[in-house]
C-alpha positions in Angstrom: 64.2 -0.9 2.6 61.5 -1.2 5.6 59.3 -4.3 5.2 56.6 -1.9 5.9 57.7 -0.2 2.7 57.6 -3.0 0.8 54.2 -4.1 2.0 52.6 -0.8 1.0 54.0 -1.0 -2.8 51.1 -4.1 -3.2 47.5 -2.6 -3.0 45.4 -4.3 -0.9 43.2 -6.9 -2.4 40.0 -5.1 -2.6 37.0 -6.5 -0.8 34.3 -9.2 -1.8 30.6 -8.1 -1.3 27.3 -10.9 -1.5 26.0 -8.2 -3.9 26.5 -5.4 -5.9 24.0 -3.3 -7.7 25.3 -0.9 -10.6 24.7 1.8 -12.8 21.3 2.6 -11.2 19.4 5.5 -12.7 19.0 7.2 -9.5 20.0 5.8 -6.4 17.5 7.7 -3.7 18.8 6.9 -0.1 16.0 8.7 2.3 19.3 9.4 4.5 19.6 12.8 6.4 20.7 14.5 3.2 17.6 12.7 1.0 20.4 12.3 -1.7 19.4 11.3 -5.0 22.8 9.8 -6.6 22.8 9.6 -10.2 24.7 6.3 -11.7 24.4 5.0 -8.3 25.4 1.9 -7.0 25.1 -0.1 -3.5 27.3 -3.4 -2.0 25.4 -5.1 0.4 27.5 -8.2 2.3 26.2 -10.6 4.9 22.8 -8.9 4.6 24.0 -5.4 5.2 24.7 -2.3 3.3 28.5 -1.5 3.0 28.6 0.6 0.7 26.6 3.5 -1.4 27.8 6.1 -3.8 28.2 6.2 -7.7 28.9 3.4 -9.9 32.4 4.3 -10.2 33.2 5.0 -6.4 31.9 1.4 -5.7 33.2 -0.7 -8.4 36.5 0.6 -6.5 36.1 -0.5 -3.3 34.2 -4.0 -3.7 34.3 -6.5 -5.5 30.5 -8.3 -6.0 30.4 -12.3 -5.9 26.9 -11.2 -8.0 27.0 -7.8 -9.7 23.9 -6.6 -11.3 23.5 -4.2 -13.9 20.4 -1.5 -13.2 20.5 1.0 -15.6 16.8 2.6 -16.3 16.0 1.9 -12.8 15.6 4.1 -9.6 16.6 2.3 -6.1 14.9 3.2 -3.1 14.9 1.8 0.5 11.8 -0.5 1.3 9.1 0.8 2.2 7.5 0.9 5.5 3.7 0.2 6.4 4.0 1.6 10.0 -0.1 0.0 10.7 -2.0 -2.6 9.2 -4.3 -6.2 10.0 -2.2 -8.4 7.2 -5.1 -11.3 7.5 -7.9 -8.9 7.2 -6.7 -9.2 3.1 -9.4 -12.1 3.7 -11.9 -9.6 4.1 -11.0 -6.8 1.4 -14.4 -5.5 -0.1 -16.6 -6.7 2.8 -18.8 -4.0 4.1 -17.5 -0.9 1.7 -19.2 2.5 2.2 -20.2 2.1 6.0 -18.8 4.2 8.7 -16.4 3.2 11.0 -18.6 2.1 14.2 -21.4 0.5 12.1 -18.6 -1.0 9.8 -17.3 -2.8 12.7 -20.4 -4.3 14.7 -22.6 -5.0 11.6 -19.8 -6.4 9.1 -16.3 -7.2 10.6 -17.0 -8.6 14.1 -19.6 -11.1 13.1 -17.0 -11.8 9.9 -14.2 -12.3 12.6 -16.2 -14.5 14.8 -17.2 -16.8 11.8 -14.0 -17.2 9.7 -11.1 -16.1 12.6 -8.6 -19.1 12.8 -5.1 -19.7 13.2 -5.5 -21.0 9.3 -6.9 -18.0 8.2 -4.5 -15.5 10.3 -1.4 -17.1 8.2 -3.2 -17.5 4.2 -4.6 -13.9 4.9 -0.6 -12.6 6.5 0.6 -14.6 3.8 -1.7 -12.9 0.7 -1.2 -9.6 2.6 2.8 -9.9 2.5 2.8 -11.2 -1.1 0.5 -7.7 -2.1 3.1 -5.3 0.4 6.4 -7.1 -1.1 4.9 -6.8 -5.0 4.4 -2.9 -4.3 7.6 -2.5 -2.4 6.7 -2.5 1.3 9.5 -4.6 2.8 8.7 -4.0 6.6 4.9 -3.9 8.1 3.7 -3.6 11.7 1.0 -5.4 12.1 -1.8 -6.2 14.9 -4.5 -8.9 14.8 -5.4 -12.2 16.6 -3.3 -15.5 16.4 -0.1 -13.4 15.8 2.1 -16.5 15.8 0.4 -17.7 12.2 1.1 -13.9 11.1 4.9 -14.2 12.0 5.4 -17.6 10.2 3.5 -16.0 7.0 5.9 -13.2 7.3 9.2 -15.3 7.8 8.0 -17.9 4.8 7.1 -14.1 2.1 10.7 -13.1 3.1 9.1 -9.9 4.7 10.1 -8.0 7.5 7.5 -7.5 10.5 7.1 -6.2 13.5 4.3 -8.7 15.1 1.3 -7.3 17.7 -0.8 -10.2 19.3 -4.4 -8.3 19.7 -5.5 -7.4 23.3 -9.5 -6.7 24.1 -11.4 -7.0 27.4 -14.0 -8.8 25.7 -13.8 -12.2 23.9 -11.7 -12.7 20.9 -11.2 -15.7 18.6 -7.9 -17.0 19.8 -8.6 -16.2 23.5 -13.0 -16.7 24.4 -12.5 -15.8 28.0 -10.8 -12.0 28.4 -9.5 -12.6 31.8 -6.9 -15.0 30.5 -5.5 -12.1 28.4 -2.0 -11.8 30.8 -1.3 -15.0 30.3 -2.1 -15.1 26.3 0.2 -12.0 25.9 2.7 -14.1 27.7 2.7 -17.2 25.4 2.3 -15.2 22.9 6.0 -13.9 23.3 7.3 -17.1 24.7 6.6 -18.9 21.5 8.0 -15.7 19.2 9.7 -17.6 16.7 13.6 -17.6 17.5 16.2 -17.8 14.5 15.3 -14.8 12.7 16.4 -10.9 12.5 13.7 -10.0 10.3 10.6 -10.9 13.3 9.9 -8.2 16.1 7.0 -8.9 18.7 4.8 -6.4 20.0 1.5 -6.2 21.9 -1.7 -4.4 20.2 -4.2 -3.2 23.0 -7.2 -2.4 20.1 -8.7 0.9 21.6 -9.4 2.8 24.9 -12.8 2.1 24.3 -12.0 -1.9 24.2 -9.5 -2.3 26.6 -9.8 -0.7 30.6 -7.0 1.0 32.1 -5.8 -1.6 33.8 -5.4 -3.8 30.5 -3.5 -0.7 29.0 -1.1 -0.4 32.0 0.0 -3.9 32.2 0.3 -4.4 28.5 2.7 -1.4 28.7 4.3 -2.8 31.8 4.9 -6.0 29.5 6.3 -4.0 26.3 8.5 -1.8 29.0 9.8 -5.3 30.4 11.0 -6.8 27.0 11.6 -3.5 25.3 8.6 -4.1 22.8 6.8 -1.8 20.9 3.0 -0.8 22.2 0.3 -0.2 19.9 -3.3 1.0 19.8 -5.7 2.9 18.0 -6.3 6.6 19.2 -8.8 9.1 18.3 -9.9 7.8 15.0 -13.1 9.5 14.7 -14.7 12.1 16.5 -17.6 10.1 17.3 -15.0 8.1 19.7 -13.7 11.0 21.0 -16.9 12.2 22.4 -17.4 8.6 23.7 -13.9 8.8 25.4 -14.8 12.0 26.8 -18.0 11.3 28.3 -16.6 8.1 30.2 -12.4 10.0 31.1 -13.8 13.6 31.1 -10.7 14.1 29.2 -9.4 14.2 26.2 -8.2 11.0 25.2 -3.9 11.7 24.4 -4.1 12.9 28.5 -6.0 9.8 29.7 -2.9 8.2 28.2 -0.7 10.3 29.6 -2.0 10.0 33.1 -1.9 6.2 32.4 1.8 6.4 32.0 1.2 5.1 28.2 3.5 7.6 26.1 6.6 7.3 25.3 9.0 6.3 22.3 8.1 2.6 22.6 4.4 3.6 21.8 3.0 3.6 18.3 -0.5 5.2 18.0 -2.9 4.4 14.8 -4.9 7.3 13.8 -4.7 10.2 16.1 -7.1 12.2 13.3 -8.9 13.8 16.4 -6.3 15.3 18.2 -6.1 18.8 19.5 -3.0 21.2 19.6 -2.5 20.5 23.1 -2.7 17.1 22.8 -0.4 17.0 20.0 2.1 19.0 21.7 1.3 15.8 24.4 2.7 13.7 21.9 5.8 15.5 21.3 6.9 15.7 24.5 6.5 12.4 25.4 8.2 11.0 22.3 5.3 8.6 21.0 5.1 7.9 17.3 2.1 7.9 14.8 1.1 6.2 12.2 -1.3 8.3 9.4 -3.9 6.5 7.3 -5.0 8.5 5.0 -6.6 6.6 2.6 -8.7 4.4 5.2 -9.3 7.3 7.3 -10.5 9.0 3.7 -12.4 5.8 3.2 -14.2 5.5 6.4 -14.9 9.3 6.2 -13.1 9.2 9.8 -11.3 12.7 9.2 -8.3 14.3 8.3 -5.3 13.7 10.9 -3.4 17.3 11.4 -0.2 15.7 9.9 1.5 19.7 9.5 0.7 20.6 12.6 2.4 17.6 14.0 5.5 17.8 11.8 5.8 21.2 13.3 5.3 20.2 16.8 7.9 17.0 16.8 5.9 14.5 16.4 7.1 11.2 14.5 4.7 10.3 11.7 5.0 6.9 9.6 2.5 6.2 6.6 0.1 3.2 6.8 -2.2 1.2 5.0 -4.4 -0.2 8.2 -6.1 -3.6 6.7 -7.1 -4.3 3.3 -10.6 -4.2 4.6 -11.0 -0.6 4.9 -8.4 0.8 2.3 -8.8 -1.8 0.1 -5.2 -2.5 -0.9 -1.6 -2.1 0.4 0.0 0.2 -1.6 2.3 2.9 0.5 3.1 4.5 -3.0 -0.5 5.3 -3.4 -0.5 6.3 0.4 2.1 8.8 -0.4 -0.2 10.7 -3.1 -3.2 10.5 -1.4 -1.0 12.3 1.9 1.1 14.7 0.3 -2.4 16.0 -2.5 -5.3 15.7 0.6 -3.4 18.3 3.3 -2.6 20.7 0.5 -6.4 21.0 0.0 -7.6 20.9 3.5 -4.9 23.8 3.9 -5.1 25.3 1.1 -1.5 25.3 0.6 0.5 23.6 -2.0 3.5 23.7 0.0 2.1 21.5 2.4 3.7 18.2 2.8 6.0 18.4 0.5 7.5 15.4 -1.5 10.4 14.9 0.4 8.8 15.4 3.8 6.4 12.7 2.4 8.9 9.8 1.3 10.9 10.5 4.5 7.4 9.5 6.4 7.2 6.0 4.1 10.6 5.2 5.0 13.1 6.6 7.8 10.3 8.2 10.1 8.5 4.7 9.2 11.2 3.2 10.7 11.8 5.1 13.5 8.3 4.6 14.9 7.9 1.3 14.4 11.4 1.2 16.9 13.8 0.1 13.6 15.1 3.0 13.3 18.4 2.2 13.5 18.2 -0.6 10.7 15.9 -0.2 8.4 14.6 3.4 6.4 17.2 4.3 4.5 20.4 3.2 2.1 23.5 3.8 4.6 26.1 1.6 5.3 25.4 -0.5 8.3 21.6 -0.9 7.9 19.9 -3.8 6.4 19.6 -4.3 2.9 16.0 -3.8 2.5 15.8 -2.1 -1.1 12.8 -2.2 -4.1 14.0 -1.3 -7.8 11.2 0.8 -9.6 11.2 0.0 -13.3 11.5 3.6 -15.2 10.6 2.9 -18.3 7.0 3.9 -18.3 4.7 6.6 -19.6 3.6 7.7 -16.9 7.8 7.6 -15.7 8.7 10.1 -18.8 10.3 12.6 -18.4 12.1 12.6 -14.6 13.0 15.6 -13.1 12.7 15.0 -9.8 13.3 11.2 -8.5 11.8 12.2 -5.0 9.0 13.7 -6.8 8.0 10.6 -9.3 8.2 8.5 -6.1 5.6 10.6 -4.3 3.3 11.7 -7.3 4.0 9.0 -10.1 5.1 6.1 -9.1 2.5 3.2 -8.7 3.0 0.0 -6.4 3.0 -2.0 -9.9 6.1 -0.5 -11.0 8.3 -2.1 -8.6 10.1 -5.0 -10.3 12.9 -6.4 -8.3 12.6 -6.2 -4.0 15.6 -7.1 -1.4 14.9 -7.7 2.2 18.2 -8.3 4.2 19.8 -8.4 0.7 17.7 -11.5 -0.2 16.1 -11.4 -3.5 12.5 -12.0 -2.4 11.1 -10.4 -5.7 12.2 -10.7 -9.3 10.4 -9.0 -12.3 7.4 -8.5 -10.3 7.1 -12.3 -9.5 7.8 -13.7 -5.8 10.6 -15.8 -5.1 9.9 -17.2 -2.2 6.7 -18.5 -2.1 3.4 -19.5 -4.4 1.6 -16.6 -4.9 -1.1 -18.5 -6.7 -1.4 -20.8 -4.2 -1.9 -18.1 -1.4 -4.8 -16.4 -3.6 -6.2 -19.9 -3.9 -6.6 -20.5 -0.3 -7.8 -16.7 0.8 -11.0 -17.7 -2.2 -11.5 -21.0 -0.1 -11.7 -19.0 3.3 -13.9 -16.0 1.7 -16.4 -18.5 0.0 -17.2 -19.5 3.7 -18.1 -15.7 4.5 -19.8 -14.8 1.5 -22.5 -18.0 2.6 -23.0 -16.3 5.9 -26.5 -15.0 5.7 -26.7 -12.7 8.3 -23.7 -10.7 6.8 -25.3 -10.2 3.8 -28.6 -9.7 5.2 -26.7 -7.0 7.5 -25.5 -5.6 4.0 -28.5 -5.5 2.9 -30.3 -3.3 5.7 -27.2 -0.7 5.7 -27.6 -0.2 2.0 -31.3 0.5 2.7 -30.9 2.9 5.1 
C-alpha cells in the first residue's frame, strides 16, 4: 500500500484555538450577509478570528485551550464610536442646554484653558474607555489635545483607538504658540507609542472656521505622507455654514474639495448642513462621516440627511462626540436615537432600517475610521474584538429579531463580557484590566477644580438668565 494511503487512514489532529466560544444564543456577525447564526460559536487564535459558524461546525474543526459556554447570550462584533473627545468625560454635565457656539466660548474653552493637562487628557481617556468598553464600544476615534496621554489611557483600558492630536490656528493647552503646530504634529507622531496593534495615529484639524487653509493642506499633506486618517468637524450647524459662506463664498464640502481635502483617508464629524450636491461631493470623493445624533439632538445642531447619503454612497459610522455634549457613550443608545429620529423627520418608518443601522455601529464604523479590513464584523481573519449581550432581561423577552433587539432594545448595561484582540478586557460587567474606581476617583479630583472656577459658573449663571 502507498504510504500516502496509509497517512490518510489517520485524521489529522484537529487544531488548537486561544479561545473558543460555544453555544451562543445568536451569533450576529455584521458580515456582508448580516447573518444571525443560531447556536453559534467563534475560535479566535493568536488574537484573530478563525473560525465562525454553529456550535457543532466549530467544535469540529478546533479544539479551544479555553472553551466557554454562552448559552442565553447574543455575540456581536465591537462596536465602533467613529467621533468622540474621550477626556472631555471630565466635563460631562458642564454647560447643558446651551447652543453649540455659545456652549463653546462661554463654558468649554474657558473649562479647557483651566483644567487641560497631560494628567487630565489620560484620567478623562481613561474614565471615557472604561464607560465605551462597559457598553460594548471596543474601537473609538478620537481627537483632543495631549493625544499621547489619550493613547496610553487607551493601551492601559485594553481598548482599541484610533488617536487625533488636535490642530487650531490659535493657542491650545499643549501647544500656546499656534505657529509651532508643524512641528507639534510631528512629535506628536514621532513619539506614537510603538508595540501595539491596537494604537492608530491621526491628526484632528478642529473646524474650517479654526484652522486656515494652509493648516488644512499641510495637515492632509502629513496624513497622505504616513497613510493617517484626517479628521475635522464639517457643517455642524447652520449658523457655521453661513459663517463659512460669507468668508469661502462657497459651500463648505467644495472649499474642501478645492483644498484637495477629500478622499477615503478623510473622516468628517457632523456634516448635518450639507446639501445634495455637496453630498454627492462626498461620494465621489470617497470621504467618510461620522453621524451624531444624539449630540447633534442635544445641541439642537440639526438633523444630518443620513438617507440621502446612504443613497448617494456615502460611508456613515455612528458617534458619540464627547461626553460633554451627549452626555454618555453609549453607541447602543446611538443606534435608537438614529434609526427612530429619521423615521420622523421623513415620515417614513422604513427609513433607516435596523440592519442598515447596526451595519453603521460596526462594519461602515470601521471602514471610515480606515479599519476596515480588521475590525467590524465576525469573519475569519479580523481581530477578535467581540461584546456578549446578556439576554436574559425584560426588556430582552421575547426575541424575534437579534438585529432588531440590538437596534431598538438593547441598552449599553446589558453587555457583560467584552474581547478586544480576543483579550478579555470585561468580565460580568466589571473591567479587567484596570481600576475603574480609581479612574472615577481621579476625574472627581480634576472636576472639583472646575466646579471652583467662578467665572464658569458666573457664565452659567447669565446663560440661564437669558
Amino acid at each position: 500500500m502507498p504510504a500516502s494511503s496509509v497517512r490518510d487512514q489517520h485524521p489529522r489532529p484537529m487544531p488548537f484555538a486561544d479561545l473558543v466560544l460555544t453555544h451562543i444564543s445568536w451569533l450576529v456577525t455584521c458580515d456582508g450577509q448580516m447573518r444571525c447564526i443560531p447556536s453559534g460559536a467563534v475560535a479566535v487564535d493568536g488574537g484573530a478570528i478563525v473560525g465562525v459558524g454553529t456550535t457543532e461546525q466549530i467544535l469540529s474543526l478546533f479544539r479551544g485551550r479555553e472553551t466557554l459556554a454562552l448559552p442565553g447570550f447574543m455575540v456581536l462584533p465591537g462596536l465602533v464610536n467613529t467621533h468622540t473627545h474621550a477626556a472631555m468625560s471630565c466635563f460631562r454635565g458642564l454647560g447643558d442646554d446651551l447652543p453649540l457656539d455659545r456652549w463653546l466660548h462661554e463654558i468649554i474653552f474657558p473649562a479647557e484653558a483651566s483644567l487641560v493637562r497631560e494628567e487630565m487628557v489620560y484620567w478623562g481617556s481613561l474614565l471615557a474607555s472604561v464607560e465605551m468598553l462597559k457598553n460594548g464600544i471596543t474601537t473609538f476615534c478620537d481627537g483632543y489635545f495631549f493625544e499621547e496621554a489619550a493613547a496610553r489611557a487607551a493601551l492601559d483600558a485594553g481598548s482599541r483607538a484610533v488617536l487625533g492630536q488636535g490642530i487650531l490656528d490659535f493657542p491650545s493647552p499643549d501647544r500656546p504658540d499656534p505657529r509651532t503646530g508643524r512641528q507639534r504634529a510631528e512629535a506628536f507622531l514621532k513619539a506614537f507609542p510603538d508595540g501595539s496593534d491596537r494604537l492608530y495615529p491621526s491628526l484632528f484639524c478642529h473646524s474650517l472656521y479654526t484652522c486656515a487653509p494652509e493648516t488644512l493642506q499641510w495637515v492632509k499633506a502629513l496624513c497622505r505622507e504616513n497613510d493617517i486618517l484626517f479628521q475635522m468637524h464639517l457643517s455642524e450647524t447652520a449658523g457655521e455654514v453661513g459663517q463659512l459662506l460669507g468668508t469661502y463664498r462657497e459651500r463648505p464640502v467644495f472649499t474642501l474639495e478645492r483644498l484637495a481635502l477629500l478622499d477615503e483617508g478623510t473622516l468628517l464629524a457632523h456634516c448635518v448642513w450639507v446639501n445634495p450636491e455637496e453630498t454627492a461631493l462626498l461620494a465621489a470623493n470617497g470621504a467618510g462621516v461620522s453621524h451624531n445624533v444624539e449630540s447633534n439632538m442635544k445641541l439642537a445642531s440639526g438633523v444630518a440627511p443620513i438617507s440621502r447619503m446612504h443613497e448617494s454612497g456615502v460611508r456613515v459610522g455612528l458617534g458619540t462626540d464627547g461626553c460633554a455634549s451627549n452626555n454618555d457613550l453609549d453607541i447602543f443608545s446611538e443606534m435608537d436615537k438614529a434609526a427612530k429620529l429619521h423615521k420622523v423627520m421623513e415620515k417614513d418608518p422604513q427609513t433607516c432600517p435596523a440592519p442598515r443601522i447596526l451595519q453603521m455601529a460596526t462594519r461602515d464604523g470601521a471602514s471610515v475610521i480606515g479599519l476596515g479590513n480588521r475590525i467590524g464584523s465576525l469573519e475569519v481573519g479580523m481581530r477578535a474584538d467581540f461584546v456578549a449581550i446578556d439576554l436574559d432581561q425584560p426588556h430582552l423577552t421575547p426575541l424575534y429579531d437579534p438585529i432588531s433587539h440590538i437596534v431598538y432594545a438593547v441598552k449599553g448595561s446589558d453587555v457583560r463580557h467584552v474581547w478586544v484582540d480576543g483579550r478579555n478586557v470585561v468580565w460580568n460587567g466589571e473591567m479587567q484590566t484596570v481600576d475603574e474606581k480609581r479612574a472615577m476617583a481621579e476625574v472627581r479630583r480634576l472636576a472639583a477644580h472646575v466646579r471652583t472656577q467662578g467665572d464658569l459658573h458666573m457664565s452659567r449663571m447669565k446663560s440661564l438668565s437669558l
